[in-house]
C-alpha positions in Angstrom: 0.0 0.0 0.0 1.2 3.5 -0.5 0.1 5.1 2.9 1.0 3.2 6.1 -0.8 3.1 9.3 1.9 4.9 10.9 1.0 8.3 8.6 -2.3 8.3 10.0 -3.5 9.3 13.4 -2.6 7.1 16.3 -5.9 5.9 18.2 -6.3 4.0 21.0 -9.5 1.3 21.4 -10.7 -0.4 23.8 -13.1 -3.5 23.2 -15.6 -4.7 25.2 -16.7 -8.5 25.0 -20.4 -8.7 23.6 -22.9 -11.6 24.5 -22.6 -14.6 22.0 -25.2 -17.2 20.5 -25.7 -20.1 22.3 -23.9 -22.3 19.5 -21.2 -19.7 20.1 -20.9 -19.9 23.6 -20.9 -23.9 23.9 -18.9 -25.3 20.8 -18.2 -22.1 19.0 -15.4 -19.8 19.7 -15.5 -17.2 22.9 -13.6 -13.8 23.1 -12.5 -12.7 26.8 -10.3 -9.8 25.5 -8.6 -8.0 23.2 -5.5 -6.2 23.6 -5.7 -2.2 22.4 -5.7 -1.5 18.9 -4.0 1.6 17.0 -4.6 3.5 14.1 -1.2 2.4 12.3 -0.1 -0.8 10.7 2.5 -2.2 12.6 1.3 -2.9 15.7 0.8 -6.3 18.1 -3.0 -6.9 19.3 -3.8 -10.4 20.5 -7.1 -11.7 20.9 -7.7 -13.9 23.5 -10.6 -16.7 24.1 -11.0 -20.0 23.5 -12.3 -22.4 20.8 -10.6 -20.4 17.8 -9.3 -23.4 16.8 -6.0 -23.5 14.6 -5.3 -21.7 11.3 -2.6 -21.9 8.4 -2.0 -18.7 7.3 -2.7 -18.1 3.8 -0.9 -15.1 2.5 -0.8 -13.6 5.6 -4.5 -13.5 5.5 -7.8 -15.2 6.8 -10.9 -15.6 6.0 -12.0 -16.6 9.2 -11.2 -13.1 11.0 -12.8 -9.9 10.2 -12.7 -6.4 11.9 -15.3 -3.6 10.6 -15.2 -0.1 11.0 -19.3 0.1 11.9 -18.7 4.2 11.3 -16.7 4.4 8.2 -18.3 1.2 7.0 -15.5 -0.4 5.7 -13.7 -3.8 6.6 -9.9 -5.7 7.1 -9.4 -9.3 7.4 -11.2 -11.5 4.3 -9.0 -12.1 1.5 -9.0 -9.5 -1.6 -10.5 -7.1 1.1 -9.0 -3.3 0.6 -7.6 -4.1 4.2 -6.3 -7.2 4.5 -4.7 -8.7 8.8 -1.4 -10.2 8.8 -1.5 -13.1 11.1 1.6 -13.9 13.4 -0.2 -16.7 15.1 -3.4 -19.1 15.8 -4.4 -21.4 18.8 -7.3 -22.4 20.1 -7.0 -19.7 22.9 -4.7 -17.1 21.4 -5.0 -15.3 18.1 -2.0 -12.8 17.2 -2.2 -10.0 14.5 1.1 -8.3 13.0 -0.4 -5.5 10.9 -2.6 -4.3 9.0 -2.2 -3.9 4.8 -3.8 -2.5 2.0 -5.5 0.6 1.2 -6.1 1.6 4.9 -6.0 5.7 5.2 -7.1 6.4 1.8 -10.9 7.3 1.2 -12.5 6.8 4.0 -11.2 4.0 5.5 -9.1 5.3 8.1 -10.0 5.3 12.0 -11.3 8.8 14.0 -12.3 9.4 17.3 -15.5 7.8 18.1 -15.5 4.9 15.3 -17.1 2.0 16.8 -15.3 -1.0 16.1 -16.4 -4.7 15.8 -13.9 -8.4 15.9 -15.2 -11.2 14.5 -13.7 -14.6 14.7 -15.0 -18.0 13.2 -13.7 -21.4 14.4 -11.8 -22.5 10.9 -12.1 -26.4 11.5 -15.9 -26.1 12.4 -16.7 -22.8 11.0 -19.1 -21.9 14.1 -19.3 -18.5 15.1 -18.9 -15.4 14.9 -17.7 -14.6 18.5 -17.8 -10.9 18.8 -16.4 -8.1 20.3 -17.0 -4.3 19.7 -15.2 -1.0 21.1 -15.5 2.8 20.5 -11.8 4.4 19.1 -11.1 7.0 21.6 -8.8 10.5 21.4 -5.2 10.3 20.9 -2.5 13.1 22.2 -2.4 16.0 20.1 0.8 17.4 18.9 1.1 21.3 19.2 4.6 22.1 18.1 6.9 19.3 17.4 10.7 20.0 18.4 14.0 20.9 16.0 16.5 19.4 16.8 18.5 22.7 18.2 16.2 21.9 21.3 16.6 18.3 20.9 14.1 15.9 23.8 12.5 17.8 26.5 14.7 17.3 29.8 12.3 17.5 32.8 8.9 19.4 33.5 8.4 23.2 32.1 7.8 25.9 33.9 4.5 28.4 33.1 4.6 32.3 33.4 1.6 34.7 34.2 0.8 34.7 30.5 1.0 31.1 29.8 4.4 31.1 28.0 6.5 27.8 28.9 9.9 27.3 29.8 12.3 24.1 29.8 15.6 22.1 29.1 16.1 19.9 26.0 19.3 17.7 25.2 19.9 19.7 21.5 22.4 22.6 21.3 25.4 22.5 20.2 27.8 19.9 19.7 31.3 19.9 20.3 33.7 18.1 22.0 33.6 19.2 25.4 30.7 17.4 26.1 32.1 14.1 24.2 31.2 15.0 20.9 27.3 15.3 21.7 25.4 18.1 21.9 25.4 20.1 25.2 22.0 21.2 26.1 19.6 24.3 25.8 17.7 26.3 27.6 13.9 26.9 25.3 10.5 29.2 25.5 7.4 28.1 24.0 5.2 31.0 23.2 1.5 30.8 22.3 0.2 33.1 19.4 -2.7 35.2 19.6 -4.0 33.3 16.7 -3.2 29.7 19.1 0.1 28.2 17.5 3.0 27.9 19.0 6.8 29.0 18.6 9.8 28.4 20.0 12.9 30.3 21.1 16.4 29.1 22.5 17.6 31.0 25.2 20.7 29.8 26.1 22.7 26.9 24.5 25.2 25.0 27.2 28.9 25.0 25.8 30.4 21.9 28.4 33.1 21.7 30.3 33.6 24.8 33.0 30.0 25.7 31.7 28.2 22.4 32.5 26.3 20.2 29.9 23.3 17.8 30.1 21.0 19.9 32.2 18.1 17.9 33.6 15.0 18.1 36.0 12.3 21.0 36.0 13.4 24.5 36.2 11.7 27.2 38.3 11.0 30.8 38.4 11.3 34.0 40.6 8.8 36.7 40.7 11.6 38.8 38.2 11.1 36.4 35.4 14.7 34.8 35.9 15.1 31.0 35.3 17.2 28.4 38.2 18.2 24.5 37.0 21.2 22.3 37.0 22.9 20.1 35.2 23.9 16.5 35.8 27.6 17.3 34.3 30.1 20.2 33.6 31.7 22.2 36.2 34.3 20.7 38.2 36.0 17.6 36.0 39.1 17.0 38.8 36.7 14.7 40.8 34.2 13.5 38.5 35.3 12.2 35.1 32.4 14.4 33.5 32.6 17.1 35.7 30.1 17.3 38.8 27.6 19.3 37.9 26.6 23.1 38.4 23.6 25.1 39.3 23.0 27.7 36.7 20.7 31.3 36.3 19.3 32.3 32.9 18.2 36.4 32.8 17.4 37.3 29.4 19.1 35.4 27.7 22.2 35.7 29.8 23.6 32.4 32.2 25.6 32.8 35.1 27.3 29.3 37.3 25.7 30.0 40.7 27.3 26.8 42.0 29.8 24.2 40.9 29.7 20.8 42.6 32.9 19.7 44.4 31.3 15.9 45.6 33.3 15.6 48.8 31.2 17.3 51.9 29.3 19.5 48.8 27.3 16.4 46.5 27.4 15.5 42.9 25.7 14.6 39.9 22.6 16.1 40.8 19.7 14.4 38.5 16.6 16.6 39.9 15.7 19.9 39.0 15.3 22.7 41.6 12.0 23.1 43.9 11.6 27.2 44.9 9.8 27.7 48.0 7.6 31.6 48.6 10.6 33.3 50.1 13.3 32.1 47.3 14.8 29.7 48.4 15.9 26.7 46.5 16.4 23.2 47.3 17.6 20.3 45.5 19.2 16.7 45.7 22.5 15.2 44.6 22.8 11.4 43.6 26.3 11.1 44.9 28.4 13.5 47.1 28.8 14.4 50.2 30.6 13.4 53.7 29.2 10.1 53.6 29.4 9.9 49.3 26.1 9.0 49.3 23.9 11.7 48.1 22.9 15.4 49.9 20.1 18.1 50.3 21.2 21.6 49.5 20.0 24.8 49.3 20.4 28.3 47.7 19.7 30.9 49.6 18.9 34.7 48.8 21.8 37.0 50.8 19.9 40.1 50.9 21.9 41.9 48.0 20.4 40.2 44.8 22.9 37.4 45.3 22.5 33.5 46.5 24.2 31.6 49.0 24.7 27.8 48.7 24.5 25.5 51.9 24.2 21.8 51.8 21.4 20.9 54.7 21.7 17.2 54.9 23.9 14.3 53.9 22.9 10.9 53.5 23.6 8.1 55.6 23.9 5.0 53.0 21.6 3.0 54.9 22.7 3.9 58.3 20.0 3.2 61.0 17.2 2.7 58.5 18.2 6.4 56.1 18.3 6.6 52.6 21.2 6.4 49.8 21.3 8.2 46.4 18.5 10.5 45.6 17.5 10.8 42.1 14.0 12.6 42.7 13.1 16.6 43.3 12.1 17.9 46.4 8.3 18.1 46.8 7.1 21.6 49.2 4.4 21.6 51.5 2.5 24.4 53.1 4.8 24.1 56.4 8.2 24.1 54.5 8.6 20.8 55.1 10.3 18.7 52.1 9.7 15.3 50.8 11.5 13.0 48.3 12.6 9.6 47.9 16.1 7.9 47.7 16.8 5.2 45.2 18.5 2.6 47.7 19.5 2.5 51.4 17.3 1.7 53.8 17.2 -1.5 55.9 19.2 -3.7 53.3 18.3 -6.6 56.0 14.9 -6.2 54.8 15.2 -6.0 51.3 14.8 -8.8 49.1 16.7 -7.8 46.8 19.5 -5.6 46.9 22.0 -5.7 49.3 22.4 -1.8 49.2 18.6 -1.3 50.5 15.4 -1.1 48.7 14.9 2.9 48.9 13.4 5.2 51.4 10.7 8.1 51.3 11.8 10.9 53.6 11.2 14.2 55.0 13.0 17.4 56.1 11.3 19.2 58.3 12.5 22.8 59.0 14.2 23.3 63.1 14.0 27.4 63.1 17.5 27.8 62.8 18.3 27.4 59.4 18.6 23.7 60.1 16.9 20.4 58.9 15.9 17.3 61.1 15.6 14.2 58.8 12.4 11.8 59.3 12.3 8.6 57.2 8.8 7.7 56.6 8.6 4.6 55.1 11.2 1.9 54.3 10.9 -0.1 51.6 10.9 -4.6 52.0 11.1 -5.4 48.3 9.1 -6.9 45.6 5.6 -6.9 47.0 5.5 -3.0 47.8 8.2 -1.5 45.5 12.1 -1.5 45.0 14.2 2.1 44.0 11.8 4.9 43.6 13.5 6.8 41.4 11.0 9.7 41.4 9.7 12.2 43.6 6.2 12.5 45.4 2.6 14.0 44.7 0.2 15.2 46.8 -3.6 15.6 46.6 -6.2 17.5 48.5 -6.4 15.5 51.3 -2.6 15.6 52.1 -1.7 11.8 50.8 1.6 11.1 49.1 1.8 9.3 46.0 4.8 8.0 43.8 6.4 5.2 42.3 9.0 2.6 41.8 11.4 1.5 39.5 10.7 -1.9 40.6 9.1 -4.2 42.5 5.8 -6.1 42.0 4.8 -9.2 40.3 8.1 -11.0 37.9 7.3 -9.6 34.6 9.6 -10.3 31.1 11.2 -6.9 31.2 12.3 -6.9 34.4 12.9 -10.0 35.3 12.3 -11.4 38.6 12.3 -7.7 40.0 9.1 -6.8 38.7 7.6 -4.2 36.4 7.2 -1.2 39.6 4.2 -0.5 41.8 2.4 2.8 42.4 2.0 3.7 46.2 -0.1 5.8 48.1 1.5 7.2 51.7 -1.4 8.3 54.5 -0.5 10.8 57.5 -1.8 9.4 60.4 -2.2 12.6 62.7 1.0 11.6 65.0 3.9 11.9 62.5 3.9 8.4 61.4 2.7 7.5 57.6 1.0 4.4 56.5 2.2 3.2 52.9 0.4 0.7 50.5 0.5 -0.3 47.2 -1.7 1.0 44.7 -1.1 -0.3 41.6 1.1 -3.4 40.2 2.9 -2.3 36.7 2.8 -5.4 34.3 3.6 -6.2 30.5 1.6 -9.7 30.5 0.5 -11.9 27.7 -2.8 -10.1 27.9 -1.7 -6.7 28.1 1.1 -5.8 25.5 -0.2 -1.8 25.6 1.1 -2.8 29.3 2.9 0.3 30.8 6.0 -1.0 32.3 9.2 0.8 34.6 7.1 4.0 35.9 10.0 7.1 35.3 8.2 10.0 35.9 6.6 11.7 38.9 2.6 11.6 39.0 0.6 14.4 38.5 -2.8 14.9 40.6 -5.5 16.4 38.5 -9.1 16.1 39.7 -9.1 12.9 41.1 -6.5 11.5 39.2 -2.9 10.5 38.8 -1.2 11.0 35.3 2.3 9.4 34.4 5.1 8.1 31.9 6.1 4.4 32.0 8.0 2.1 29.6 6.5 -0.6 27.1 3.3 -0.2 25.1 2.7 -1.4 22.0 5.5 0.1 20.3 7.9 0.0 23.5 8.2 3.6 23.1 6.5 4.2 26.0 3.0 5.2 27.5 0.6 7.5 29.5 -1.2 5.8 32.2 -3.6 6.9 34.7 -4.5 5.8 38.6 -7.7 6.5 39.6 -9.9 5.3 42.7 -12.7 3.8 41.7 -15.8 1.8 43.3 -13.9 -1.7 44.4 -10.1 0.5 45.0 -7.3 1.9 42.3 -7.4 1.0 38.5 -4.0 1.5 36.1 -4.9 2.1 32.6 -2.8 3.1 30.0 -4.6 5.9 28.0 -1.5 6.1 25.3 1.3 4.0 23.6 3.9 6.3 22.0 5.1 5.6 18.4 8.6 5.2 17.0 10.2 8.2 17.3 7.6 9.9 20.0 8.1 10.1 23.8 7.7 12.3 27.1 10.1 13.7 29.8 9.4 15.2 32.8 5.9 14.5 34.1 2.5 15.5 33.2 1.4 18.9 33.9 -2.1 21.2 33.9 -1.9 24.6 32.1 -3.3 27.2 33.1 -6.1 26.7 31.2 -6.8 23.2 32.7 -5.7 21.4 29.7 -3.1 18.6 30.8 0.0 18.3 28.7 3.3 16.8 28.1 6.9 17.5 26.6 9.5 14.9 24.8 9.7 14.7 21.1 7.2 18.1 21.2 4.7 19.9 23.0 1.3 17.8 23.4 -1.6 17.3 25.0 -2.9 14.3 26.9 -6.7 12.7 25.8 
């Protein structure tokens, strides 16, 4: 065919199961589910049931399979059809379709929002049937302004201004050798038109070495417009191979090092953005570093004459009576000044079943009066049944729950091995300082579920009831959007996207100021 799935719009459907005839239901063939189907060609969806019998493929084709676009009135799957199913596979219990081919996206035979959808499947050795299933093709993202590649993949969340206008890293810039040949990072605004499209603007473009490279995490913003971030290289190289990492100021258009990481007694390789709390100051966390070289809190400070004064408030412990070990997440702020984040190991490695250097810790720093910081660990995590190395930071809601989640952990899955996939968690104050965790939601990339989101990376969002994130697999193992919301009977993970080849997100979800929720990585998007 001349036009591939792939050039049309992706859409995600879900099918439910429809009531068979009794011939159907005894000896005939039964569908129990069918795995999300896309608007492109390529693309994995396994129906599964039972009494489908067993099929040779006959030019990649079968007569005994049909899907029909009820809407567009148009069909794929019988021989000579203008849309014709390749089939990978055929058991009695599994059926497994490779792509689609033909004429699909030309005329109207192409899927749009709202489509209802129908899968028939006869028993080819007995012909009974058809079993039946039917869905509704729901929204897709929508793609504002895709990226050049002088901003290159978003790095972390942006940040909004009074008038809408968004700010954020990317890994494009230039390239040159002192940061390995690679390009070094920038520094981008994303306008909005009066007539609704967007544009883009670099601001600054990183140079490597002394300057730092690779900035990452979200930036923030003080009331005079100027931008705060870091990046996880650059700066000092006589310690670290790639340098240490610096903290860095953009004012229009011009960047100034605030702070160059030295790793001993000072941290390193900070991964996390910068959180700012009302007065101006800024906090942060460092991977490695440190007295104990296992990760710190710092600080930035205004000094009272326009400049900032960097302090490191707390130093890891490596797993030291029950504390934490290498902090990849941001800080999270609460109304008190109390902060919250996670570290990726330490902990009670006696506990952990299954890394000797701890499963991770959620913490919090709670402000003494003095400047100072008192450390509380709040939970400790035992290993695969509640989560292993939460990588990412925590979310609030209205009610004053955490949530967040893992790397790992959670029921063995293919991708991860005998680690698991990751688990959501939800964290409950209990009115007298202790928290009570519990797991939320098991990530999972079963036989069932290939559109399975896998290895959650990002931090949730909480938008009216509900969590938004990033995870790994999907259908094209590009990566999806999921969702966690409480519903009647507890929590439900869905995944409300699969990206395509060449798409993805970084950072985490976020709500305009409009209410619209969107999303940076290959472009600026919106989520269905």
């Amino acid at each position: 065919m001349n036009a591939r799935l792939t050039s049309c719009v992706s859409l995600l459907v879900a099918f439910l199961t429809l009531p068979l005839s009794a011939r159907a239901q005894g000896s005939g063939p039964h569908i129990s589910s069918v795995t999300q189907v896309w608007a492109r060609s390529y693309q994995t969806i396994k129906i599964s049931g039972r009494g489908f019998g067993s099929l040779r493929k006959y030019d990649g084709d079968s007569a005994f399979i049909r899907i029909t676009d009820l809407t567009q009135n148009w069909e794929a799957g019988h021989t000579g059809d203008a849309v014709t199913i390749n089939i990978g596979s055929w058991s009695d219990s599994l059926i497994t379709i490779n792509y689609f081919d033909g004429a699909y996206g030309s005329g109207n035979q192409s899927l749009v929002s709202g489509d209802l959808l129908s899968i028939e499947v006869w028993n080819p050795q007995t012909g009974a049937g058809p079993a039946k299933a039917q869905g509704i093709v729901l929204a897709n993202v929508t793609t504002l302004f895709p990226f050049t590649v002088a901003t290159g993949f978003a790095e972390g969340t942006p940040v909004s201004d009074e008038v809408g206008n968004l700010y954020g890293l990317g890994n494009g810039g230039i390239s040159n050798s002192a940061c390995f040949g690679g390009t070094c990072g920038a520094v981008y605004e994303l306008s909005k038109g009066a007539d609704g499209t967007w544009s883009i603007t670099t601001l600054y473009e990183f140079l490597g070495g002394a300057d730092g490279w690779s900035p990452t995490g979200d930036l923030v913003r003080d009331v005079a417009g100027n931008l705060y971030g870091v990046t996880r290289q650059g700066g000092d190289n006589s310690i670290c191979f790639l340098g240490c990492g610096t903290v860095f100021e953009v004012s229009h258009g011009v960047k100034t090092t605030l702070h160059t990481f030295a790793y001993n007694g000072d941290g390193a390789i900070p991964y996390a953005g910068l959180t700012m709390d009302p007065a101006g100051n800024m906090y942060g966390t460092t991977t490695y570093g440190g007295t104990m070289s296992c990760g710190t809190v710092y600080r930035l400070s205004p000094d009272g004459s326009g400049g900032l004064t960097y302090s490191s408030i707390y130093n890891f412990q490596c797993g030291a009576a029950g504390d934490g070990a290498s902090p990849y997440s941001k800080l999270t702020l609460d109304s008190s000044g109390n902060l919250y984040g996670t570290t990726y190991s330490g902990g009670n490695a006696a506990i952990c079943e299954v890394y000797q250097s701890g499963c991770g810790t959620i913490f919090e720093l709670s402000p003494v009066g003095d400047g100072t910081f008192i450390e509380h660990v709040l939970h400790v995590f035992k290993g695969t049944a509640e989560g292993v190395h939460p990588g990412t930071g925590v979310t609030f809601d209205a009610s004053g729950n955490l949530y967040g989640v893992t790397y790992n952990g959670g029921p063995p899955c293919s991708s991860r091995y005998n680690s698991g996939c990751g688990v959501a968690y939800a964290l409950r104050p209990l009115g007298d300082g202790t928290w009570q965790e519990r797991t939320i939601a098991y990530f999972s990339n079963n036989v069932n579920d290939v559109d399975g989101s896998t290895y959650p990376f990002s931090d949730l969002t909480y938008h009216n009831g509900v969590l938004y994130g990033y995870a790994r697999g999907g259908a094209s193992q590009q990566g999806t959007i999921y969702t966690i919301a409480l519903k009647k009977g507890g929590w439900t993970e869905s995944t409300i996207y699969s990206f395509n080849l060449g798409e993805g997100a970084g950072g985490q979800p976020f709500v305009g100021s409009d209410g619209t929720i969107y999303g940076v990585g290959d472009g600026l998007f919106t989520l269905p």
